[in-house]
C-alpha positions in Angstrom: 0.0 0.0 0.0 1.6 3.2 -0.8 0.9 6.0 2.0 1.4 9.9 2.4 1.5 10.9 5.5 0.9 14.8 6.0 3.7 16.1 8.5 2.3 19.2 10.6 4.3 22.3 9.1 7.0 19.9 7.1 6.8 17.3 3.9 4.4 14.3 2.2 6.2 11.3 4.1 5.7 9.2 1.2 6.2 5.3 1.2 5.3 2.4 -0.4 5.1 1.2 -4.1 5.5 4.1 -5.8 7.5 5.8 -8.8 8.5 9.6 -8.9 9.1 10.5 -12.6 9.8 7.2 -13.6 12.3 6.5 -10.9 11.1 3.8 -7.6 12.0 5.0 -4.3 11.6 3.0 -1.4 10.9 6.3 0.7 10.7 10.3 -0.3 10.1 13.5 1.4 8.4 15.4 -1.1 8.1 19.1 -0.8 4.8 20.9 0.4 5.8 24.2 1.0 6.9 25.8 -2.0 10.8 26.4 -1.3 12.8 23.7 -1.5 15.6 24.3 -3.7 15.8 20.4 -4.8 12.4 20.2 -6.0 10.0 18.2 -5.5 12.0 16.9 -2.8 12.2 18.6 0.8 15.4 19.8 1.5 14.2 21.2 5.0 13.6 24.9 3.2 9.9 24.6 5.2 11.6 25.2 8.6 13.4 27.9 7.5 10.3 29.9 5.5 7.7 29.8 8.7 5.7 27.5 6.6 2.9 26.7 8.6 0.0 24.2 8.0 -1.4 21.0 10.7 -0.8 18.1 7.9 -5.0 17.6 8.5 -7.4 16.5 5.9 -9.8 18.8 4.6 -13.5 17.9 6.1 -14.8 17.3 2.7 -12.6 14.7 1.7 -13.9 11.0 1.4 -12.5 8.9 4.3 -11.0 5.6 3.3 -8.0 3.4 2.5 -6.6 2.2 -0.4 -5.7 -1.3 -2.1 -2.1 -1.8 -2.4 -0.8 -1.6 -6.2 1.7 1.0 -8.6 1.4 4.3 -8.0 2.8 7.1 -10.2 3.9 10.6 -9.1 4.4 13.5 -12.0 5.3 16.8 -10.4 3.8 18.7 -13.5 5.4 21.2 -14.4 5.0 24.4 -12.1 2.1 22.9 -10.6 0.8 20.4 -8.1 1.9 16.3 -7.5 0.0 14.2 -10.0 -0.9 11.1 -8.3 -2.0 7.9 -10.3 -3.3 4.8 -8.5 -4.2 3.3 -5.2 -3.1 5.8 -2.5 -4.3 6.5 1.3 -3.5 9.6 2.6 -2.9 9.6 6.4 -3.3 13.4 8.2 -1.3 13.9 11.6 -4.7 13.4 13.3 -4.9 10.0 12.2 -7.6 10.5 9.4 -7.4 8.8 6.4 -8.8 9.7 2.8 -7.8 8.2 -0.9 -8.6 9.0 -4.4 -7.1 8.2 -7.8 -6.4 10.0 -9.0 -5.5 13.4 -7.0 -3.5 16.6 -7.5 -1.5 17.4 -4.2 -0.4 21.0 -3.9 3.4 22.0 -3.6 3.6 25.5 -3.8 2.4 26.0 -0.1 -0.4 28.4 -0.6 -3.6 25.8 -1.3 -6.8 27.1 0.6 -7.9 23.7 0.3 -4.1 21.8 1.9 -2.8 19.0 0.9 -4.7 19.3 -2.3 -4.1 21.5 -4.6 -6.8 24.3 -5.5 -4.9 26.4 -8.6 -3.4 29.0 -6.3 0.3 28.1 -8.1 -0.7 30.2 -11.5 -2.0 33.1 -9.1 1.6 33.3 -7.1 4.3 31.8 -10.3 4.9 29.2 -8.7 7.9 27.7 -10.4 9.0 24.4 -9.7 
């Protein structure tokens, strides 16, 4: 089962069978807030830039866990984590929530954190 766990104020603990850009990592910290410089990898820039956000789950989204099976990350191009297949998201309360697939925001600025609400094209996001 591939998981992403939200850590309060930090990175998408990410584990599991997954593939970032075509490449299978056994583990990742991927960037949330917007700043790392080694992108879409954390690189510990969040601690630095105040960022700022509980790692919870939005009250609209559909609790649940997902299958095991391939996964897929794209980080499209100045814009949010494309995720394709079975994944659970796990908030620091505890909560759990999957879709397939979903668009995870790493620019930092979402109104609607994790998940990604368009916010990068208003800011220039680049990344």
């Amino acid at each position: 089962m591939t998981t992403i766990t939200l850590k309060p104020n930090g990175p998408y603990l990410c584990s599991g069978e997954f593939t970032i850009a075509g490449r299978p990592p056994a583990k990742a910290a991927l960037c949330r807030c917007g700043g790392s410089g080694n992108k879409p990898y954390c690189d510990g820039t969040h601690a630095k830039n105040g960022f700022t956000d509980p790692g919870l789950l939005p009250a609209s989204a559909a609790a649940g866990t997902a299958a095991g099976g391939p996964v897929s990350v794209t980080p499209l191009s100045n814009g949010p984590l494309k995720w394709e297949g079975p994944l659970t998201l796990v908030a620091s309360d505890g909560r759990t929530s999957t879709a397939d697939p979903t668009f995870l925001c790493r620019c930092g600025h979402s109104a609607n954190k994790p998940y990604c609400d368009g916010t990068h094209r208003r800011i220039g996001f680049v990344g």
